[in-house]
C-alpha positions as CSV (number, residue, x, y, z in Angstrom):
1,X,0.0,0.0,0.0
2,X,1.2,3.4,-1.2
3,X,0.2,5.8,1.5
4,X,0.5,8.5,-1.5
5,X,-2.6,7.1,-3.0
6,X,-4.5,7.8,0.0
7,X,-3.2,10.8,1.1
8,X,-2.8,14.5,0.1
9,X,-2.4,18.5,1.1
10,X,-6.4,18.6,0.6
11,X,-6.6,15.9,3.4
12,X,-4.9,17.8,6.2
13,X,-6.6,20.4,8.9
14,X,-3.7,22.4,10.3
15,X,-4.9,23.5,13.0
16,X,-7.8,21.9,13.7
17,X,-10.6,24.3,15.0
18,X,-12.1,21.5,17.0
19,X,-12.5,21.9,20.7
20,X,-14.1,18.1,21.4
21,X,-13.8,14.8,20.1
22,X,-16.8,14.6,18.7
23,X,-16.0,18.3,17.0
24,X,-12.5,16.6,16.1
25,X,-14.5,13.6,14.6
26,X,-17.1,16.0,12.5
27,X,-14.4,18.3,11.4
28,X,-12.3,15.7,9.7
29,X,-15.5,13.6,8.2
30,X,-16.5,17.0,7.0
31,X,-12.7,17.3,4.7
32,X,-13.5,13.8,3.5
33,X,-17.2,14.5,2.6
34,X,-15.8,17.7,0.8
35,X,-13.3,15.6,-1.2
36,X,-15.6,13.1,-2.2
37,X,-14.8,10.5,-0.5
38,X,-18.2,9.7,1.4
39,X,-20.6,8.2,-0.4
40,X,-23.0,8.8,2.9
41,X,-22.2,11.5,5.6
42,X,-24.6,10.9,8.5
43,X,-23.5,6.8,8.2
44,X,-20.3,7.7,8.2
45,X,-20.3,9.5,11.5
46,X,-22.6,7.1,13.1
47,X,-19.9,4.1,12.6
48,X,-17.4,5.8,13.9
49,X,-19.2,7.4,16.5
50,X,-19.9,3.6,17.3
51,X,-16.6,2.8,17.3
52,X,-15.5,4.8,19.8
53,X,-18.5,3.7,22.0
54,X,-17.0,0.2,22.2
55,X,-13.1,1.6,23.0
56,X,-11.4,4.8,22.5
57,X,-9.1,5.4,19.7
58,X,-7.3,8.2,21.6
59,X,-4.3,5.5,21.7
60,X,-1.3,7.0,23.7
61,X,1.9,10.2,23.0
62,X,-0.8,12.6,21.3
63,X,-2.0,10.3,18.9
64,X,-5.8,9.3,18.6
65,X,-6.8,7.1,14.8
66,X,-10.6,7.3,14.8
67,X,-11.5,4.7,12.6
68,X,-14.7,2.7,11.1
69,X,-15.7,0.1,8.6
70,X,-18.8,1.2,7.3
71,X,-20.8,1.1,4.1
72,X,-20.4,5.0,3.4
73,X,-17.2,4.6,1.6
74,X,-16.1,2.7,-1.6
75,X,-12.6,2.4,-0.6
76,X,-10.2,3.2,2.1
77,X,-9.7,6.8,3.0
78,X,-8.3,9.0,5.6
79,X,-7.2,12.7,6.6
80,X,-4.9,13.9,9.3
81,X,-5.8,16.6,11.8
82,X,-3.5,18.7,14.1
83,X,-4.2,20.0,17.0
84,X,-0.8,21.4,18.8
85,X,-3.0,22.4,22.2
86,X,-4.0,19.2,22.6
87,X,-7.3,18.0,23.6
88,X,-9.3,15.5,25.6
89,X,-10.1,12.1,23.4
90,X,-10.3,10.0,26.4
91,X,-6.7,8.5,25.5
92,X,-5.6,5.6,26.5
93,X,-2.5,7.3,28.7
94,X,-4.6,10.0,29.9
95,X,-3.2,12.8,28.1
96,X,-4.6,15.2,25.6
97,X,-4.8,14.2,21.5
98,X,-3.2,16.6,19.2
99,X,-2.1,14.2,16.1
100,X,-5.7,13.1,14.6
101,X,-5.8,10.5,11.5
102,X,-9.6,9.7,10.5
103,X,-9.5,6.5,8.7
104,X,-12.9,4.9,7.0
105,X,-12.7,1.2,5.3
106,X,-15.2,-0.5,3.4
107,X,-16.7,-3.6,5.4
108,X,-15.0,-6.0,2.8
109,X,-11.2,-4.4,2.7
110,X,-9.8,-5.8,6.2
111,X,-6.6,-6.8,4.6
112,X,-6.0,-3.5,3.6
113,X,-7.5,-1.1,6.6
114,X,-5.0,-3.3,8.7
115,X,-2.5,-2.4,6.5
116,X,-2.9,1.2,6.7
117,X,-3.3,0.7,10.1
118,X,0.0,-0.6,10.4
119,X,2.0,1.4,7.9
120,X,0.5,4.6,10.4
121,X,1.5,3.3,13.4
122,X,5.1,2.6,11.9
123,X,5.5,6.5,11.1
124,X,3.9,7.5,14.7
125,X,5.4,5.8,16.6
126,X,8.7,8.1,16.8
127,X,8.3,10.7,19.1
128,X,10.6,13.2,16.7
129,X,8.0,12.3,13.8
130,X,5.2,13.3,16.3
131,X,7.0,16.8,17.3
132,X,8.0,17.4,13.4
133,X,3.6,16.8,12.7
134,X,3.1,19.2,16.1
135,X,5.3,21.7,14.9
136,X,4.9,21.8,11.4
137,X,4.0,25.2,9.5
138,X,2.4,23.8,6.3
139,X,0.7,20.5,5.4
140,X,3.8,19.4,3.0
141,X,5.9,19.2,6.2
142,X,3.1,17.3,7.6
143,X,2.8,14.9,5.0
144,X,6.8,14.8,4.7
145,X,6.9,12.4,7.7
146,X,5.2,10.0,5.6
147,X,7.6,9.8,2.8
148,X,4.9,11.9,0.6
């Protein structure tokens, strides 16, 4: 998987405006519903809204991934919010989000949503990546930490 072919400059906030998750959540369906990318909005947010009913994705370091399978997409998509304050996603750790990647998958593409999934975490997991994302003064030097 080429994370070029799913992501671009028209798929990053910088800086989020959001001031709750469920803000954070809205805002960054709202760049993928812009782009095309949803086939259908309001089951879009209610799957990933579910989601995070059965465990947060605020995972740990700043990071929170809200993701969903769900019928409202034809294929995999995402788009990457930033949020240098920080804010409350109920993180696992107990600190505030401020790296945000929403990530929708089609019911039938597992294989593939785990892949993205994986190739992510890979890049996040340094903590000079995260400070570089934090930091960053356009979305090309977000994006750059990706390899894109």
């Amino acid at each position: 998987m080429k994370l070029k072919n799913i992501l671009s400059e028209k798929l990053v906030r910088y800086p989020l405006k959001a001031n709750s998750k469920r803000e954070v959540i809205s805002e960054l369906l709202g760049i993928l519903v812009a782009e095309g990318k949803v086939i259908d909005p309001a089951q879009a947010l209610s799957d990933i809204l579910e989601r995070e009913k059965k465990m947060t994705t605020g995972i740990q370091n700043g990071v929170a991934i809200p993701h969903a399978k769900t019928r409202a997409v034809e294929k995999l998509t995402a788009c990457i919010g930033i949020k240098p304050e920080g804010l409350d996603f109920q993180s696992l750790d107990g600190k505030p989000s401020q790296i945000f990647i929403l990530t929708l998958s089609p019911y039938d593409e597992m294989s593939v949503h785990v892949q993205f999934m994986a190739e992510i975490s890979m890049v996040i997991k340094s903590e000079a990546i995260r400070n570089t994302m934090i930091k960053a003064t356009s979305k090309g030097e977000i994006l750059s930490v990706f390899g894109l």
